[in-house]
C-alpha positions in Angstrom: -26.4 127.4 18.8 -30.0 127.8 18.3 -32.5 126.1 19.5 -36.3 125.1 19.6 -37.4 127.1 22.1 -40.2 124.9 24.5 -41.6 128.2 26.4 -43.9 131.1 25.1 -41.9 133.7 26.9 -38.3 134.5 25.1 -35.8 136.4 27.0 -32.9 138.2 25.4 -30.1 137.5 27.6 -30.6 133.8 28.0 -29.4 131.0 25.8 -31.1 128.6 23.8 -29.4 125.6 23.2 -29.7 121.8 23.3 -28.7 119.5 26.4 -26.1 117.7 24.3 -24.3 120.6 23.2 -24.0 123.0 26.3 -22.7 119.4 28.2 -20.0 118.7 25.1 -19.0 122.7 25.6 -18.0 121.3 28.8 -16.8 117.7 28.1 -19.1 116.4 30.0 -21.9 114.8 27.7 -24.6 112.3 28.4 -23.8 108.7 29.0 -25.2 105.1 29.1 -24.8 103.0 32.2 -23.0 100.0 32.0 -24.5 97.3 30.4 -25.8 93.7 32.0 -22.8 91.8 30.2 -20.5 94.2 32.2 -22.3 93.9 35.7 -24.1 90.4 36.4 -26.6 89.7 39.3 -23.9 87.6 41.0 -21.9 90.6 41.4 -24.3 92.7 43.9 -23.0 92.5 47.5 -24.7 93.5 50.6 -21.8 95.8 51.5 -20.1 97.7 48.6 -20.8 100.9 46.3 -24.4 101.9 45.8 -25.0 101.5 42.2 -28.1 103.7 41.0 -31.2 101.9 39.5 -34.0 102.7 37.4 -36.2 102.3 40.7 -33.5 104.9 42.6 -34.8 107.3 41.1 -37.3 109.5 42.7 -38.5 112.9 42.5 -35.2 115.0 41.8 -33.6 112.9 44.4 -32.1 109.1 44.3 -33.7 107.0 46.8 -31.4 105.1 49.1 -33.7 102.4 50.4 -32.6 98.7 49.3 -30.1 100.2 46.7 -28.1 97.7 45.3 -24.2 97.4 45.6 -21.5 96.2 44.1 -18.0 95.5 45.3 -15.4 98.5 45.2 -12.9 96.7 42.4 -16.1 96.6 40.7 -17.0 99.9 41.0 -13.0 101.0 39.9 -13.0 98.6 36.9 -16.3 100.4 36.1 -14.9 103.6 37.0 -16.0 106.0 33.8 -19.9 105.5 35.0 -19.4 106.9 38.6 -20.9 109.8 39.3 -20.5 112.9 40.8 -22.0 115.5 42.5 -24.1 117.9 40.0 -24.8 115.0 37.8 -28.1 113.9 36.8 -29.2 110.5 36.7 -32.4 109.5 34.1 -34.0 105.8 33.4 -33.2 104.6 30.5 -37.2 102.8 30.1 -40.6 103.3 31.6 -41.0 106.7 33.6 -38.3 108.5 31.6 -39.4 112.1 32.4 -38.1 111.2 36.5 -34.5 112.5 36.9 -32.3 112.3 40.2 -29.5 115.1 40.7 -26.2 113.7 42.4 -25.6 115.2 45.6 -22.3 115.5 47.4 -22.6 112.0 49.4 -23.9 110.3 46.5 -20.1 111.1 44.8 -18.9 108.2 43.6 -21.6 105.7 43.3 -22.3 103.7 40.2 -24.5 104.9 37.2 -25.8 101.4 37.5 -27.4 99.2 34.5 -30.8 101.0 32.6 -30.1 104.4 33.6 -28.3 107.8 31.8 -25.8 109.9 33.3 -26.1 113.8 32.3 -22.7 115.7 33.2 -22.5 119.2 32.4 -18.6 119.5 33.2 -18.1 123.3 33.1 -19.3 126.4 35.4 -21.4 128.0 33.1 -24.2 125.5 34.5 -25.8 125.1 38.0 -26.5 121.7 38.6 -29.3 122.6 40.8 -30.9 124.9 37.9 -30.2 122.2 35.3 -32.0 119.9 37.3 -35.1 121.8 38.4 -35.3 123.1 34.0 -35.5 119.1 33.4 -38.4 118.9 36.0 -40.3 121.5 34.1 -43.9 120.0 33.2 -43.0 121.0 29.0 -39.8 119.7 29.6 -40.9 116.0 30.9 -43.4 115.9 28.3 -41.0 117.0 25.5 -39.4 113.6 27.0 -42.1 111.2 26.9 -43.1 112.0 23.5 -39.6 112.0 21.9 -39.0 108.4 23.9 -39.1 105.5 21.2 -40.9 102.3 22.1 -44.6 101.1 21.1 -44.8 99.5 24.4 -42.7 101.3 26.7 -41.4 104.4 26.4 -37.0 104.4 25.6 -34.7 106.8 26.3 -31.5 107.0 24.7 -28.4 109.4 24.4 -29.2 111.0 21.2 -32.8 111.7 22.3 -31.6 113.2 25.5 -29.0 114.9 24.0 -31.8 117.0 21.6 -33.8 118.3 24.2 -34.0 121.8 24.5 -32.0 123.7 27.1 -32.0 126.9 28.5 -29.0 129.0 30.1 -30.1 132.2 31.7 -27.2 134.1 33.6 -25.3 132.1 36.0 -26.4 134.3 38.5 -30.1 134.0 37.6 -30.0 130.5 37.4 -28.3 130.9 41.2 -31.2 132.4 42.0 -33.8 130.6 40.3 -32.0 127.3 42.0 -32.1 128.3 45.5 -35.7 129.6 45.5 -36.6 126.1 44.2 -33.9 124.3 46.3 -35.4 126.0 49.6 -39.0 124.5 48.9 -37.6 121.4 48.1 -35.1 121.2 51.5 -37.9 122.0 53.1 -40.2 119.2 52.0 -37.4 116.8 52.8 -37.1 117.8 55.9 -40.3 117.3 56.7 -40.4 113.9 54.9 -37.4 112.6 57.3 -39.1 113.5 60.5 -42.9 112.4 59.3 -40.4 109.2 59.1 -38.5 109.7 62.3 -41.6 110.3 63.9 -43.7 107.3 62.6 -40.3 104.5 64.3 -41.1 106.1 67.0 -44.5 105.7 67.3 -43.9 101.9 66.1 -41.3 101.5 68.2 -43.3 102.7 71.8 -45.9 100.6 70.4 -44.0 97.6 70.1 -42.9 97.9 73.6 -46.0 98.9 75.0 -48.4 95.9 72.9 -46.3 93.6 71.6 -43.0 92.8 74.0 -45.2 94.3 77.0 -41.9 96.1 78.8 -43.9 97.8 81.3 -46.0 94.9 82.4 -42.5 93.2 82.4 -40.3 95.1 84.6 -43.4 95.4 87.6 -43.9 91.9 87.2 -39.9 91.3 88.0 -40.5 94.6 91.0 -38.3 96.6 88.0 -39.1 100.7 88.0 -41.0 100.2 84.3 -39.7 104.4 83.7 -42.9 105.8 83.3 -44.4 108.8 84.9 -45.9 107.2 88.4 -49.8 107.6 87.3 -49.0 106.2 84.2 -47.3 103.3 85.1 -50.0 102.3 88.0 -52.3 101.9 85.4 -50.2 99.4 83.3 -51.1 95.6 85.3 -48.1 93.7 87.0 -49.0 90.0 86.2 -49.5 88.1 83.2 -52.4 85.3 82.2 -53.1 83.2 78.8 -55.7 83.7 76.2 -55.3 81.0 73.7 -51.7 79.7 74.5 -50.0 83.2 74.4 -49.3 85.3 77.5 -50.9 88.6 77.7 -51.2 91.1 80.7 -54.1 90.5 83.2 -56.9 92.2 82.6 -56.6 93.2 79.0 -58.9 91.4 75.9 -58.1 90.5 72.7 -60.3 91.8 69.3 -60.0 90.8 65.9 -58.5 93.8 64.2 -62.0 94.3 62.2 -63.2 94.3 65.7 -61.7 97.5 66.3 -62.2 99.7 63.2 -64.0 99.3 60.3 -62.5 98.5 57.0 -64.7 100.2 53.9 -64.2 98.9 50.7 -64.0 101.6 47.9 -66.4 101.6 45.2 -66.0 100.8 41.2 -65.5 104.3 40.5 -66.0 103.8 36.7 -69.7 103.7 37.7 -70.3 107.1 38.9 -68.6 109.9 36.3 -68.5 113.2 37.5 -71.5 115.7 36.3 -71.6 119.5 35.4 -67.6 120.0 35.7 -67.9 118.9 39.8 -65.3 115.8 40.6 -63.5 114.1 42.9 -59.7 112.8 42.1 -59.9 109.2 42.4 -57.8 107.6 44.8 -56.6 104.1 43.9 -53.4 102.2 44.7 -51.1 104.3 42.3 -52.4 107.6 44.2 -51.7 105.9 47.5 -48.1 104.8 46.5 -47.2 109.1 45.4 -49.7 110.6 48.2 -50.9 113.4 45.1 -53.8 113.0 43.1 -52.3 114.8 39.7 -53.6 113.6 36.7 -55.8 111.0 38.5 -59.4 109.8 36.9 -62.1 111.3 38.2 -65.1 110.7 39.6 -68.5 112.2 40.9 -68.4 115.0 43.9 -72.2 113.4 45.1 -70.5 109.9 46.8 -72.4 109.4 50.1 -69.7 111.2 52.6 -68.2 107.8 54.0 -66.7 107.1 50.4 -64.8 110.6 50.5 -60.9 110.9 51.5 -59.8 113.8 53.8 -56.1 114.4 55.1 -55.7 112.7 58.0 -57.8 109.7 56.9 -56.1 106.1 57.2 -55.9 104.6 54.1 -55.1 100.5 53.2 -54.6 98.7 50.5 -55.8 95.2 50.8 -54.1 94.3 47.3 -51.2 94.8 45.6 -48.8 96.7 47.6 -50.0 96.5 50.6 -49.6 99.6 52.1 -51.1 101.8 55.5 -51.0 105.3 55.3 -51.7 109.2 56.8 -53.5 110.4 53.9 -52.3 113.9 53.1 -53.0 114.1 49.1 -56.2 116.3 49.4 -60.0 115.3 49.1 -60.5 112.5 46.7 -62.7 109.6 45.8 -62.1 105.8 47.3 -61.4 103.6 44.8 -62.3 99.8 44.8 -59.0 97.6 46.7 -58.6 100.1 49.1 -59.8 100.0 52.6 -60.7 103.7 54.6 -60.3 102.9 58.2 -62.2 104.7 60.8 -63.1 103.8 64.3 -66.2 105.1 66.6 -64.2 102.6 69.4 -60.5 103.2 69.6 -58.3 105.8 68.8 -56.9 106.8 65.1 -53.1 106.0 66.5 -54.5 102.4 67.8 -55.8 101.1 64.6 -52.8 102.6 62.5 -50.5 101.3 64.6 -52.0 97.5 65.1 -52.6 97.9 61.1 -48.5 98.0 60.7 -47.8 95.6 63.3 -49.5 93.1 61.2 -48.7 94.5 57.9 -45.7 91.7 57.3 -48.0 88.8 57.9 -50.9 90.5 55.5 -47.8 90.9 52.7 -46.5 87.8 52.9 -50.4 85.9 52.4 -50.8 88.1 49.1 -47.6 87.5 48.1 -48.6 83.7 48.6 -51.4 83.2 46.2 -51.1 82.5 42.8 -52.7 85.6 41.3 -51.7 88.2 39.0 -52.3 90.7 41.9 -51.9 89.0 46.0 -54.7 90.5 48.2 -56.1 89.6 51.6 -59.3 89.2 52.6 -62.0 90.0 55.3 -61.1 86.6 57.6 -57.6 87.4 57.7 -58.4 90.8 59.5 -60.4 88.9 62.0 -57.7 86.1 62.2 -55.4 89.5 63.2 -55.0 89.8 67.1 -55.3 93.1 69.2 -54.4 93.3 72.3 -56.5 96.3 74.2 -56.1 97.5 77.4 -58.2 99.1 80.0 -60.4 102.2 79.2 -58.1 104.3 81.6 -55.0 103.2 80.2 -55.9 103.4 76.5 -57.1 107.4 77.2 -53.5 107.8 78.6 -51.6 106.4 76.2 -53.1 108.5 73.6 -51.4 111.2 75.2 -48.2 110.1 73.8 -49.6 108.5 70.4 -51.8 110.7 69.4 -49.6 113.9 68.9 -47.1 111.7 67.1 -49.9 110.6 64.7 -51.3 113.7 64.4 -47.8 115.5 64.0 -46.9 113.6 61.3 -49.9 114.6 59.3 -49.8 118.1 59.8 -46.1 117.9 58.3 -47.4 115.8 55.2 -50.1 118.7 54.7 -47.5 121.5 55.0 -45.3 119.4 52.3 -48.6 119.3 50.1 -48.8 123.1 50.6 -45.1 124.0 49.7 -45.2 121.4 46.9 -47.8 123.3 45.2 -46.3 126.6 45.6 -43.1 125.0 44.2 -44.8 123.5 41.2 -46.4 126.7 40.3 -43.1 128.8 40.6 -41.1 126.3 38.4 -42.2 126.7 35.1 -42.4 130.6 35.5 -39.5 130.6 36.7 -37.4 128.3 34.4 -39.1 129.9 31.3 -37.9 133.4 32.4 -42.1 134.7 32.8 -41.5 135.0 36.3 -38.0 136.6 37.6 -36.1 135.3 40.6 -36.5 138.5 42.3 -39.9 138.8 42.3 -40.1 135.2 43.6 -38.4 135.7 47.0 -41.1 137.0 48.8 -43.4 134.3 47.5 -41.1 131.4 49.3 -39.8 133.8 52.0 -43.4 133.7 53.1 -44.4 129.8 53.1 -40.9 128.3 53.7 
């Protein structure tokens, strides 16, 4: 069957088709969720079968954390929206261009309530290629402006079902899927131990500043299991500073005390001139780490209001978040703090930052605003704990490369990101061949 074809480049020996009717060659087909009359709120467990929400879905993967769950009779009596592995999940509203492919210990979870299920259902399709074509930048937007809704963008079967598809040779597609797939593994990897890597800097920092182990187990003649320089330098008594006990010898600072928090600017108020910009870096840009399609805004901001990788970055409303900025250069927007330090360490700050980031959540969650924020006092009302000169310089030895680690992995994931996005659509659109590709990852992955 013939179909509108979304690409310049035309190849003979592929297909052109539509979603809907290469899935129905394979009864498979594309498939509502269930419904909110068939799955209430009551019936969510803590322990059951994930069921895959509109908020699960990522970039090309379902995320895991704080998926719902529902009860495995539940799940059986709902048994025609489980998924399996090669199917591809989409939302039903809002960011309907996202899609999720079903891996192989994702098999059997729900298709849960405001999503779509995509099933192909035959071997004439790679799931892997199917999913990577529907991550295609015409592709996405062939989506959004096909979804009905004056407010919020809808997606429904019929729609879906119209999109244009293309089927090269399975082989090519093969191909096409595992050159994508290995940039994409890749920059999971590295996402897993940026993560692995960040407990455990929280976690050695907890037991170093906040449940003081070391200073613990000398004070009770314990061997603290530290290197013997290292653990002289750690005190082996305790004494109070306003009710609370911390080791001798160390002082307390407000957290403003030891870094300064810069407030971005009102972007709005300084354009770019003569084609020279800056991204704009706001909440949104925080939340994805990338800068695509942000505003923009001048390139002449005095040099303190400019984000480089590597800077700490903080939003003070909203979300709520502290991160390793690795998105590229940009411009600090307004509600966002940059956090730099001529006193202490980039791993000190970052790390006291998270160990109070609970408390700052749960005071913007408290006030009565469309947006919660917190302000300068409650930084100040945030305790440090510092120790000596001596000790601090040897702790960095184990917190810094951690910190600085974890950012170098971010900027490699940047890196293979961009050579993955300019592959795809030459590659899906048949411009580009697989074989000439190779090289291209085979050199950055």
């Amino acid at each position: 069957m013939a179909s509108e074809n979304l690409f310049d480049v035309q190849v003979d020996a592929w297909e052109y088709t539509t979603l809907g009717e290469i899935c129905a060659r394979g009864k498979g087909g594309v498939q509502t969720g269930p419904f909110g009359s068939q799955l209430h709120a009551a019936d969510y467990v803590a322990v059951g079968i994930p069921s895959i929400m509109p908020q699960n879905i990522g970039d090309n993967r379902i995320i895991r954390d704080g998926i719902a769950r529902i009860p495995l009779e539940d799940a059986e009596r709902l048994g025609r929206y489980r998924v399996r592995a090669g199917d591809i999940v989409y939302s039903r509203r809002g960011d309907v261009e996202r899609r999720a492919l079903v891996r192989k210990e994702e098999e059997g979870w729900l298709c849960g309530t405001g999503c779509l299920r995509v099933r192909f259902g035959f071997d004439d399709v790679d799931p892997a290629f199917a999913s990577f074509f529907l991550g295609d930048p015409r592709v996405r937007a062939w989506i959004v402006r096909h979804a009905q809704g004056a407010t919020m963008p809808n997606l429904n079967t019929a729609i879906l079902s119209a999109l244009p598809f293309v089927v090269p040779p399975l082989e090519e597609q093969r191909a096409i899927a595992n050159i994508l797939g290995t940039l994409d593994d890749k920059i999971e990897l590295n996402r897993k131990m940026s993560e692995t890597l960040e407990a455990l800097a929280q976690a050695l920092f907890k037991s170093w500043f906040v449940d003081f182990d070391p200073v613990r187990a000398k004070a009770e003649g314990r061997d603290p299991g530290l290197p013997a320089h290292v653990a002289a330098l750690f005190p082996d008594s305790f004494e109070e500073f306003a009710g609370v006990e911390i080791p001798a010898g160390w002082s307390v600072l407000g957290l403003d005390e030891t870094a300064r928090f810069l407030n971005g600017l009102a972007l709005q108020k300084f354009p770019p001139r003569d084609d020279r910009f800056l991204p704009v870096i706001k909440i949104a840009q925080l939340r994805t780490e990338n800068t695509v399609d942000a505003d923009k805004a001048s390139a002449d901001l005095a040099p303190e209001y400019v984000v480089e990788d590597g800077d700490v970055l903080f939003s003070w409303s909203g979300s709520l978040e502290c991160i390793l900025w690795a998105g590229g250069k940009g411009a600090l927007n307004q509600h966002l703090f940059k956090v730099t330090s001529e006193k202490f360490p980039k791993w000190f700050y970052f790390l006291w930052i998270h160990q109070h980031l609970d408390e700052f959540q749960e005071i913007a969650a408290g006030k009565a605003t469309t947006m919660g924020h917190i302000q300068r006092h409650h930084l100040t009302a945030a305790k440090v704990v510092v120790p000596s000169a001596l000790l601090l310089t040897e702790m960095s030895r184990y917190f810094a490369p951690l910190i600085d680690q974890i950012v170098q992995l971010k900027c490699e994931s940047k890196a293979l990101a961009a050579a993955r996005d300019l592959l795809l659509p030459r590659l899906i659109s048949g411009e580009l061949r697989a074989n000439m590709a190779e090289s291209i990852v085979g050199e950055r992955a």
